[in-house]
C-alpha positions as CSV (number, residue, x, y, z in Angstrom):
1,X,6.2,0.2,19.0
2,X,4.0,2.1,16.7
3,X,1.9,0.5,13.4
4,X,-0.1,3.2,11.2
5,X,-2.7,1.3,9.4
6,X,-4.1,2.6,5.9
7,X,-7.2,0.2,5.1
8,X,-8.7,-0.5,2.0
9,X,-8.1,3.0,-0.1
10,X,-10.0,2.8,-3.2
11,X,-8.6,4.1,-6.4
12,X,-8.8,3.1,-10.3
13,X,-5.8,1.6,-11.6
14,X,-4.7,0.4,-15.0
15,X,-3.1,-2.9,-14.2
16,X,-3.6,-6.5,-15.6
17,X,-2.8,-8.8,-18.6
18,X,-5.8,-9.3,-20.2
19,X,-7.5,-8.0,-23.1
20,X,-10.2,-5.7,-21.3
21,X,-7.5,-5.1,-18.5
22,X,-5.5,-3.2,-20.9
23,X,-8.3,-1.1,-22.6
24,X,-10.0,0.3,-18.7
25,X,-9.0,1.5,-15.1
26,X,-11.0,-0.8,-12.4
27,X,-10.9,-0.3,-8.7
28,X,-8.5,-1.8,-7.1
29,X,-8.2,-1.7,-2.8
30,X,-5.2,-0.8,-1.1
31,X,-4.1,-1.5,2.1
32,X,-0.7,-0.5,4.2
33,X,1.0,-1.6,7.7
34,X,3.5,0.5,8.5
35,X,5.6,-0.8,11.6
36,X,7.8,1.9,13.3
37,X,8.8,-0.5,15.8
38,X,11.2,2.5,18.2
39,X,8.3,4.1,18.0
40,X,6.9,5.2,21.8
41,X,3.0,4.0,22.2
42,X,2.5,8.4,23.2
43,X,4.1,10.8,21.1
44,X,6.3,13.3,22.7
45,X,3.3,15.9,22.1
46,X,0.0,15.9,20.7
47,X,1.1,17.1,17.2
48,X,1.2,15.6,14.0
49,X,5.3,16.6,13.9
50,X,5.8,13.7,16.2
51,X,4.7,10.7,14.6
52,X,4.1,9.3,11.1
53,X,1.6,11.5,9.2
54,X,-0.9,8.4,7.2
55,X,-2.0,11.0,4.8
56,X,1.9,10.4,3.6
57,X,0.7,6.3,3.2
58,X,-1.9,7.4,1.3
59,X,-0.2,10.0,-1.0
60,X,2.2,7.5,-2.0
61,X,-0.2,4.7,-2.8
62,X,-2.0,7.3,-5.2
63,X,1.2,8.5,-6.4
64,X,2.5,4.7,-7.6
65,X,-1.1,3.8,-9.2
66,X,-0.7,7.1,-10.9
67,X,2.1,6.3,-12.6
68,X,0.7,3.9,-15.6
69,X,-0.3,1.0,-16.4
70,X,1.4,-2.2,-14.5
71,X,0.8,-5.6,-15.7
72,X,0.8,-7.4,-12.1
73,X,-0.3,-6.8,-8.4
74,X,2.5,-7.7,-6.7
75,X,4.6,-4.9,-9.3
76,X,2.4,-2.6,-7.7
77,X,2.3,-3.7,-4.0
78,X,6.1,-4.5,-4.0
79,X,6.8,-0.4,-5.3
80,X,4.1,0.8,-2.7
81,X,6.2,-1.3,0.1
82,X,9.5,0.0,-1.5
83,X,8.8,3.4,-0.9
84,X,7.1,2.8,2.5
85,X,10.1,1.3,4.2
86,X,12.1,4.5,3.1
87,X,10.2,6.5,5.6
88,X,11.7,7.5,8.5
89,X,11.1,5.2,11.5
90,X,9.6,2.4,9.3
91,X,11.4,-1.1,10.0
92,X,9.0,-3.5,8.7
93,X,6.0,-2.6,6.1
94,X,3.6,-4.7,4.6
95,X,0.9,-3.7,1.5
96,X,-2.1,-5.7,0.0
97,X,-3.9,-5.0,-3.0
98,X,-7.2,-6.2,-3.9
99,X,-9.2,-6.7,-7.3
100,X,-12.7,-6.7,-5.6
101,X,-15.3,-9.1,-7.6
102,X,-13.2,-10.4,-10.0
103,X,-14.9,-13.9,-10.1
104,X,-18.5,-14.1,-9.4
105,X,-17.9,-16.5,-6.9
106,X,-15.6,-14.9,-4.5
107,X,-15.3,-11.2,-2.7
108,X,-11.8,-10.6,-5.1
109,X,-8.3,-11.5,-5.5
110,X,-5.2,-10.0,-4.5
111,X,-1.3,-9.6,-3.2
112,X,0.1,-9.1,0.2
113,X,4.1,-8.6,0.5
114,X,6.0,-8.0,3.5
115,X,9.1,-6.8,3.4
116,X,11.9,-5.7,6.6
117,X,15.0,-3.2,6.5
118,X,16.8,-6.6,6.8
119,X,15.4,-7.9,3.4
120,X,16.1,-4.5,1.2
């Protein structure tokens, strides 16, 4: 078994409900667990055609926040994991996304979802 990690990619989304929400971007972090569970723990060869490429993770968490303005997190995560599990190999997926210092009395808030082939 196999799990590609992407960690904490920064980017600057439009998403929220509230007033100020609407009118900016702010950052947002997003992170991505990829599980290709028949997987082998050594690719066949030592080449990027034999496993799953995470630049692919990350083009398609840039490509969803690219795509306007969503009013909730878990919209976001849930079309990030979506797309994820369609890739070949991937059984299981799960995406958080964080609004880092929201409150000025905690690190941020955010979303995690998990979903399987068996849930889709």
């Amino acid at each position: 078994m196999r799990t590609l990690y992407l960690e904490r990619l920064r980017v600057q989304a439009s998403v929220g409900i509230l007033e100020h929400e609407l009118r900016s971007r702010q950052q947002l972090l997003v992170s991505i667990a990829a599980e290709l569970p028949d997987a082998p723990s050594l690719p066949a060869a030592d080449d990027v055609a034999h496993v799953l490429d995470y630049r692919l993770l990350r083009s398609i968490a840039l490509e969803e926040v690219g795509l306007g303005h969503v009013n909730m997190l878990e919209t976001l995560a849930g079309r990030i994991a979506q797309r994820v599990l369609g890739l070949q190999g991937v059984r299981r997926v799960r995406v958080r996304v964080d609004k880092p210092n929201i409150f000025p009395d905690c690190d941020g808030v955010g979303i995690e979802v998990a979903q399987d082939l068996a849930s889709r």
